[in-house]
N, CA, C and O atoms as a GROMACS GRO file, in nm:
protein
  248
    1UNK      N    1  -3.978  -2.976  -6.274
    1UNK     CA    2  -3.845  -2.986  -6.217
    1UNK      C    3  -3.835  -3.103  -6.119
    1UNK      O    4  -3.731  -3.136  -6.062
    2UNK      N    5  -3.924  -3.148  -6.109
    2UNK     CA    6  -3.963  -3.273  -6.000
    2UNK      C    7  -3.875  -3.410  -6.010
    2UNK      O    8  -3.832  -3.487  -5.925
    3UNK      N    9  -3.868  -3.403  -6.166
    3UNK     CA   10  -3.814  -3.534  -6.253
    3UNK      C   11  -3.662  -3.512  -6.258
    3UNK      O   12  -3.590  -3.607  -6.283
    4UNK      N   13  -3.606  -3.378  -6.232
    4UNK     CA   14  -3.426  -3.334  -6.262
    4UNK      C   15  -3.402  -3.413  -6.133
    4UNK      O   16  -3.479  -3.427  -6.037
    5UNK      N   17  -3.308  -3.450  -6.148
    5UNK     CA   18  -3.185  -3.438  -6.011
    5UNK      C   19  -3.162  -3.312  -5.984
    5UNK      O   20  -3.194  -3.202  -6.029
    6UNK      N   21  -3.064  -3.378  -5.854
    6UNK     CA   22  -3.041  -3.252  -5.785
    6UNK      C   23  -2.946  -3.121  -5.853
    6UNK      O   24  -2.974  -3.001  -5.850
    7UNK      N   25  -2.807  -3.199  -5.923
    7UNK     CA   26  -2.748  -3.162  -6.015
    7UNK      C   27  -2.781  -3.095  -6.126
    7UNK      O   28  -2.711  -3.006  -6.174
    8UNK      N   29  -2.881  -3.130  -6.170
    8UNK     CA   30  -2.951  -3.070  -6.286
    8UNK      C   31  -3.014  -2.951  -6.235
    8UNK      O   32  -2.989  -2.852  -6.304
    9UNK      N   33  -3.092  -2.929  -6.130
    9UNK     CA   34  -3.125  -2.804  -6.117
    9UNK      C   35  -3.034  -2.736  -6.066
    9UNK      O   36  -3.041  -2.614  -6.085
   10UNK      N   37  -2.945  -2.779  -6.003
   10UNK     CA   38  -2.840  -2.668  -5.946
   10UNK      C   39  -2.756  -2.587  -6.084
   10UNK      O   40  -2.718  -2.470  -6.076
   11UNK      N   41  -2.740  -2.661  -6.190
   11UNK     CA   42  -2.698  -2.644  -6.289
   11UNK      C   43  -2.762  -2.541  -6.370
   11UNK      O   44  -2.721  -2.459  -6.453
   12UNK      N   45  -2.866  -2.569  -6.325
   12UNK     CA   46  -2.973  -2.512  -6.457
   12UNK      C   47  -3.032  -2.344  -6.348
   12UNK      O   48  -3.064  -2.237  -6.399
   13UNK      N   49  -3.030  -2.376  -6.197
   13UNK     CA   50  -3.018  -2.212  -6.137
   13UNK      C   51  -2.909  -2.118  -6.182
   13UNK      O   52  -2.921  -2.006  -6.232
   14UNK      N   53  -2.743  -2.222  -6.143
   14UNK     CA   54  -2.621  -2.131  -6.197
   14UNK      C   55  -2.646  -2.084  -6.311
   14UNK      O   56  -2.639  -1.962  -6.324
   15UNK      N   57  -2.670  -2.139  -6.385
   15UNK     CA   58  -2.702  -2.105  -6.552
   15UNK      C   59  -2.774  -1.984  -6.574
   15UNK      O   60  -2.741  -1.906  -6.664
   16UNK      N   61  -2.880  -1.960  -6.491
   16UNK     CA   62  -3.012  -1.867  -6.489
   16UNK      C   63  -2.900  -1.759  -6.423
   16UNK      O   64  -2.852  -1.675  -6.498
   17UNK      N   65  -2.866  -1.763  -6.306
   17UNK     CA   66  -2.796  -1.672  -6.201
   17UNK      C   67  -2.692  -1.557  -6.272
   17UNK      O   68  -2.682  -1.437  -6.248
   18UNK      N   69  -2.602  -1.665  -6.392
   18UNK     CA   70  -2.500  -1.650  -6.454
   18UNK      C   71  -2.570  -1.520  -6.566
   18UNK      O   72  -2.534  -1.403  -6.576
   19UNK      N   73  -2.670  -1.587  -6.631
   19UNK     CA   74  -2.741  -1.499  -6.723
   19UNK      C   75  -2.774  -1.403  -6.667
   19UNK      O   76  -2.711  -1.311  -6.718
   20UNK      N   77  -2.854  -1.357  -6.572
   20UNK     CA   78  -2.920  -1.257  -6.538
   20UNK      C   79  -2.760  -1.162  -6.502
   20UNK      O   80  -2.728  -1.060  -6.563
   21UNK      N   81  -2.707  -1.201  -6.432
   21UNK     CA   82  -2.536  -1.128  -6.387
   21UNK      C   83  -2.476  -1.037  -6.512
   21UNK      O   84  -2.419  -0.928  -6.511
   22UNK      N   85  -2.524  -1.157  -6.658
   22UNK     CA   86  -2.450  -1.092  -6.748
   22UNK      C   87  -2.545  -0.978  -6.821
   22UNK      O   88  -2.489  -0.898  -6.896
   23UNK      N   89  -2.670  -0.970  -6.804
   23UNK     CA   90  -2.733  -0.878  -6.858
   23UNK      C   91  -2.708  -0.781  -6.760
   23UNK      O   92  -2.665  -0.672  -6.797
   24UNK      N   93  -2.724  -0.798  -6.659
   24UNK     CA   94  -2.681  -0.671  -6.590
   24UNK      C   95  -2.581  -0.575  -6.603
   24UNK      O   96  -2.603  -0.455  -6.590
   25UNK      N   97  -2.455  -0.632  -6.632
   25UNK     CA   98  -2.339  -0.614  -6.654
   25UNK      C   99  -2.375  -0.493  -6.818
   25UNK      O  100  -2.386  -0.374  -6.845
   26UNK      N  101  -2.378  -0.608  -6.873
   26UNK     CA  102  -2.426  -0.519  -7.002
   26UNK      C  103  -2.497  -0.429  -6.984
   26UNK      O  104  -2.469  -0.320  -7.033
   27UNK      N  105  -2.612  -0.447  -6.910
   27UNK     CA  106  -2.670  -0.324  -6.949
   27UNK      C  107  -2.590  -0.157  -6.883
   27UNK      O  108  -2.598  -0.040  -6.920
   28UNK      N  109  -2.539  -0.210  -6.804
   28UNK     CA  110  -2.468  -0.097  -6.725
   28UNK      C  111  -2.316  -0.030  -6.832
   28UNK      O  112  -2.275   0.085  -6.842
   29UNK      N  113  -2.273  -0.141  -6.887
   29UNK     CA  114  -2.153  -0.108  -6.988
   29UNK      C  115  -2.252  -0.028  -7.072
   29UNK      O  116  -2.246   0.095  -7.078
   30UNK      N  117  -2.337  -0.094  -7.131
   30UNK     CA  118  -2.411   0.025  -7.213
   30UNK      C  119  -2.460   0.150  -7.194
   30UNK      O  120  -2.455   0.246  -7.271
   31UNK      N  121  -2.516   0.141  -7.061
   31UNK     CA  122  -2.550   0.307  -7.035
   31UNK      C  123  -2.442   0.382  -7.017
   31UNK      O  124  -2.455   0.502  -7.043
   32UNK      N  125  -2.309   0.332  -6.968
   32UNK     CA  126  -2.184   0.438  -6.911
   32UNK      C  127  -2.165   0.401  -7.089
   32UNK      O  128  -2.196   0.285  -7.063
   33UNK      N  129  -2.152   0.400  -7.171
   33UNK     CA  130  -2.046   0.385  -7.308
   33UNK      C  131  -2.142   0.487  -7.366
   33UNK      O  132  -2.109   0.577  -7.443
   34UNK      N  133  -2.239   0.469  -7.329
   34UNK     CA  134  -2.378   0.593  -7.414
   34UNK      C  135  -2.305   0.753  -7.322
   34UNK      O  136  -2.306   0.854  -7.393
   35UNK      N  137  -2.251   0.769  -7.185
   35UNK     CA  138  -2.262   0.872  -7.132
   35UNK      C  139  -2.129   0.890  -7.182
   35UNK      O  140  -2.129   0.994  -7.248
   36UNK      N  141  -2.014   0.835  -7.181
   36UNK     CA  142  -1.911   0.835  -7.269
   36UNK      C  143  -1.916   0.945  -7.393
   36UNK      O  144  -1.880   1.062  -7.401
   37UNK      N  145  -1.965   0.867  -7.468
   37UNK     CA  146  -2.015   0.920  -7.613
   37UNK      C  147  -2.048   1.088  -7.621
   37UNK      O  148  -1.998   1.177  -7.689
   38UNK      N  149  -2.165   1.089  -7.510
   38UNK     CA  150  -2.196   1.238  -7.518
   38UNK      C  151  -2.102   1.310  -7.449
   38UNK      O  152  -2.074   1.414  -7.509
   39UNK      N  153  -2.024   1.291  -7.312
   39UNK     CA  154  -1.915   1.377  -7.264
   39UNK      C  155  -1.812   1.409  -7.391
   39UNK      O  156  -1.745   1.511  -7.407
   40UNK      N  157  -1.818   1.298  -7.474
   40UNK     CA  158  -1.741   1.364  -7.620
   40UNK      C  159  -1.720   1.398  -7.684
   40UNK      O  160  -1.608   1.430  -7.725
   41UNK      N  161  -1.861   1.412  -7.743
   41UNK     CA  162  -1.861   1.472  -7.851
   41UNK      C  163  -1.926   1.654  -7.727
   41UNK      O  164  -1.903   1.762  -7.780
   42UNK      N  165  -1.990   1.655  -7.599
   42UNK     CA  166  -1.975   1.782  -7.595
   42UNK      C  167  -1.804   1.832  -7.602
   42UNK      O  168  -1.754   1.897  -7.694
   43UNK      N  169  -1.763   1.804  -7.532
   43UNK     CA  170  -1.617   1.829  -7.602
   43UNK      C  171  -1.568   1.884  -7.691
   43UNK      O  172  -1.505   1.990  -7.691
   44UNK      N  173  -1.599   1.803  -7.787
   44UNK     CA  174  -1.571   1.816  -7.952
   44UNK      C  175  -1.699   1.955  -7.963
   44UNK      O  176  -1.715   1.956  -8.085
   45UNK      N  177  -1.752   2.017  -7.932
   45UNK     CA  178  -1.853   2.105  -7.984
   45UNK      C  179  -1.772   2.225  -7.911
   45UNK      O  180  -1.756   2.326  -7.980
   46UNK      N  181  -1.705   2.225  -7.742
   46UNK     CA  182  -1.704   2.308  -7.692
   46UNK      C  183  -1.553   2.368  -7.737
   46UNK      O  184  -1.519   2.478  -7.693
   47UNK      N  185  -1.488   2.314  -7.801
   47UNK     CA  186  -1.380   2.327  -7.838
   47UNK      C  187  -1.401   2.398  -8.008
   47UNK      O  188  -1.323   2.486  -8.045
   48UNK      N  189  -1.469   2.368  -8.064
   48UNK     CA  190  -1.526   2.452  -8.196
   48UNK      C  191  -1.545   2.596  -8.146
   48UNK      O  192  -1.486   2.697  -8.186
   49UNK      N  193  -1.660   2.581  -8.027
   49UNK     CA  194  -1.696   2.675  -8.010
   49UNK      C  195  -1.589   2.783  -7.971
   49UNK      O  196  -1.590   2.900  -8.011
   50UNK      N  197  -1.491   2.723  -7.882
   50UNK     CA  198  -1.389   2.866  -7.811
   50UNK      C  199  -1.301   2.832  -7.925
   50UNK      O  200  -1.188   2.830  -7.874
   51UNK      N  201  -1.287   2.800  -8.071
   51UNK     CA  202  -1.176   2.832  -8.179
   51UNK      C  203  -1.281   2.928  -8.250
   51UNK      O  204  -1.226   3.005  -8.328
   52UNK      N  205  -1.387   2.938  -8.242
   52UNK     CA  206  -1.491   3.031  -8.312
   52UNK      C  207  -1.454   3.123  -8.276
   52UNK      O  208  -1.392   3.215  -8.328
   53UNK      N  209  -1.511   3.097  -8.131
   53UNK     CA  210  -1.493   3.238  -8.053
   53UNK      C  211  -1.352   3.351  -8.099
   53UNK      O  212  -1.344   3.470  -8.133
   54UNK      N  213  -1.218   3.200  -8.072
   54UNK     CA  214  -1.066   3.324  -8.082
   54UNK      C  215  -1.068   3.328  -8.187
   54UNK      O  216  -0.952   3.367  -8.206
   55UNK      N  217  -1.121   3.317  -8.305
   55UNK     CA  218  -1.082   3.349  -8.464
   55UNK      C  219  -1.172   3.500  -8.481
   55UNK      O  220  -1.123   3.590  -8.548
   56UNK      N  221  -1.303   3.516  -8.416
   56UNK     CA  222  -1.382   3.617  -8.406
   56UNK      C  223  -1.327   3.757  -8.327
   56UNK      O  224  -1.324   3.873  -8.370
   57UNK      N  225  -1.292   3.714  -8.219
   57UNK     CA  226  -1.176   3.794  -8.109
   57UNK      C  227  -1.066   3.892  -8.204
   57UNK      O  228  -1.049   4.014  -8.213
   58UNK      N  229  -1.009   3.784  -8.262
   58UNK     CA  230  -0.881   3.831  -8.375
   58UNK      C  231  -0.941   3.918  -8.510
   58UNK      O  232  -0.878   3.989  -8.589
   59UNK      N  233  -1.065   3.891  -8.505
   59UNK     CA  234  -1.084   3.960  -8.639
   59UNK      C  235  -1.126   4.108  -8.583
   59UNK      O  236  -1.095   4.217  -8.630
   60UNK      N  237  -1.205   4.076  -8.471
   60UNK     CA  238  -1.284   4.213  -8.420
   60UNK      C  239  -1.090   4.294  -8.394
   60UNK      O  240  -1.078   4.412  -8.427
   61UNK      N  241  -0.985   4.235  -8.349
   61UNK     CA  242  -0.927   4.320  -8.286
   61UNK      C  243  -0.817   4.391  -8.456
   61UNK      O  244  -0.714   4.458  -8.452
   62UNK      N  245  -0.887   4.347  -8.570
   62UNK     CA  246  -0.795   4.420  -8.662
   62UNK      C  247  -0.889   4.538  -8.721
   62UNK      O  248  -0.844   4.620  -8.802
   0.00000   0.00000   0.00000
């Protein structure tokens, strides 16, 4: 780095700074979009489950 200008390394830190910012970023969108996912589909299971349940309810009550 001896041989860059000054410009050039300042360029070439932002650059590094910029990158590392954006993996971060990502990686954090990724873990909340993963916790996403599962708050949804439990959802989608717990809602089967209590139409199970009232279809079972209704049958026991005939």
């Amino acid at each position: 780095m001896e041989n860059m200008g000054l410009g050039s390394q300042i360029a070439i830190f932002a650059g590094a700074a910029m990158g590392i910012l954006v993996a971060v970023l990502l990686t954090g969108y990724a873990y909340q979009a993963g916790g996403s996912v599962i708050e949804g589909e439990v959802a989608k299971a717990r809602g089967l489950v209590l139409m199970a349940e009232s279809a079972r309810e209704q049958i026991a009550e005939k």
